[in-house]
C-alpha positions as CSV (number, residue, x, y, z in Angstrom):
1,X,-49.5,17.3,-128.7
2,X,-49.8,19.1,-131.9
3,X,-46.7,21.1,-133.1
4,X,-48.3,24.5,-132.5
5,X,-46.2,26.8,-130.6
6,X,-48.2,27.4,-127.2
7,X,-47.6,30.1,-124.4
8,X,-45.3,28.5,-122.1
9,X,-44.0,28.7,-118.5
10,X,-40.0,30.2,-118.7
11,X,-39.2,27.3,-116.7
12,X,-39.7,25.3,-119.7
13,X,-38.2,27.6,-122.1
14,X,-34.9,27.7,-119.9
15,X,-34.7,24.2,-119.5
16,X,-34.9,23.4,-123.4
17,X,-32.3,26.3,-124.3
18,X,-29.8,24.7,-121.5
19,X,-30.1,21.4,-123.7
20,X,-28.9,22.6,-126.6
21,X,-25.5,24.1,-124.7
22,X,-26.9,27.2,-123.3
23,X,-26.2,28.2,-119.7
24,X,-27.7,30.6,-116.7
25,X,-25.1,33.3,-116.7
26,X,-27.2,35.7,-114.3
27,X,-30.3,37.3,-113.4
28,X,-31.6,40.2,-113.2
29,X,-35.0,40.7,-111.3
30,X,-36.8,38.6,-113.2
31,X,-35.3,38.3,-116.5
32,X,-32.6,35.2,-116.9
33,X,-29.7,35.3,-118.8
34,X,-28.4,32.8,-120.8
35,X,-24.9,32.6,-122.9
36,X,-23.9,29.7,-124.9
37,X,-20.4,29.0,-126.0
38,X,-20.8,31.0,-129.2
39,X,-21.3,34.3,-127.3
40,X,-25.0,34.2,-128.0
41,X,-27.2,35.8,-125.3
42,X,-30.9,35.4,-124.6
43,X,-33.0,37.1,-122.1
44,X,-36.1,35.3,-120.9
45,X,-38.9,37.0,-118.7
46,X,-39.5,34.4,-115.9
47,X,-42.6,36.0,-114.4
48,X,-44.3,33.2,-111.8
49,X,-47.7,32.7,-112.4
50,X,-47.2,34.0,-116.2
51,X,-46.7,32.4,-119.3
52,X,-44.3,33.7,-122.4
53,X,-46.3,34.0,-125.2
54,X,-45.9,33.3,-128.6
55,X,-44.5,35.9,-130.3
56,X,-42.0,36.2,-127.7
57,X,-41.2,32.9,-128.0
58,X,-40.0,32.6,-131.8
59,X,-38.0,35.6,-130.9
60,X,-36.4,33.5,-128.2
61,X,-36.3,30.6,-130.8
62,X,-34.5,33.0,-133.9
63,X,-31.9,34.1,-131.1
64,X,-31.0,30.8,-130.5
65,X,-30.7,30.0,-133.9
66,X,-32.9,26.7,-133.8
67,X,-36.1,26.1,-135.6
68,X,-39.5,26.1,-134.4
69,X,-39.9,21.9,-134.7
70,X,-36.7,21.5,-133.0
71,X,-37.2,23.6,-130.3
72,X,-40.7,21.7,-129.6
73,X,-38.7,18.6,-129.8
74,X,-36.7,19.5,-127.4
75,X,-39.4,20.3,-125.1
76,X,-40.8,16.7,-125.2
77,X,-37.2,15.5,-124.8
């Protein structure tokens, strides 16, 4: 896999973000919130059938205050 940032399924997004200490706090419809220790919050569309895309993504990524290589490591993780 090359180390492109590709749309992906929220599933995947959530599952990375709750690696690195962030946790479901709620949902709304279908928008899951996540809260890590800090106090950070992230919001992440979980439409079924679609995919977040990019742009969206690096938003997701900055708010998290990662970078874009280690958030696609910790996909393959």
């Amino acid at each position: 896999m090359s180390d492109k940032l590709r749309p992906l399924p929220a599933e995947k997004v959530i599952k990375a973000l709750k690696k690195i200490g962030f946790e479901v706090t709620r949902q709304r419809g279908s928008h899951v919130i996540l809260k890590n220790k800090e106090g950070t919050i992230i919001v992440v569309p979980n439409h079924p059938g679609e995919e977040i895309g990019r742009g969206l993504l690096m938003k997701i990524i900055r708010q998290a205050g990662i970078t874009k290589d280690r958030f696609l490591k910790l996909l393959k993780e």
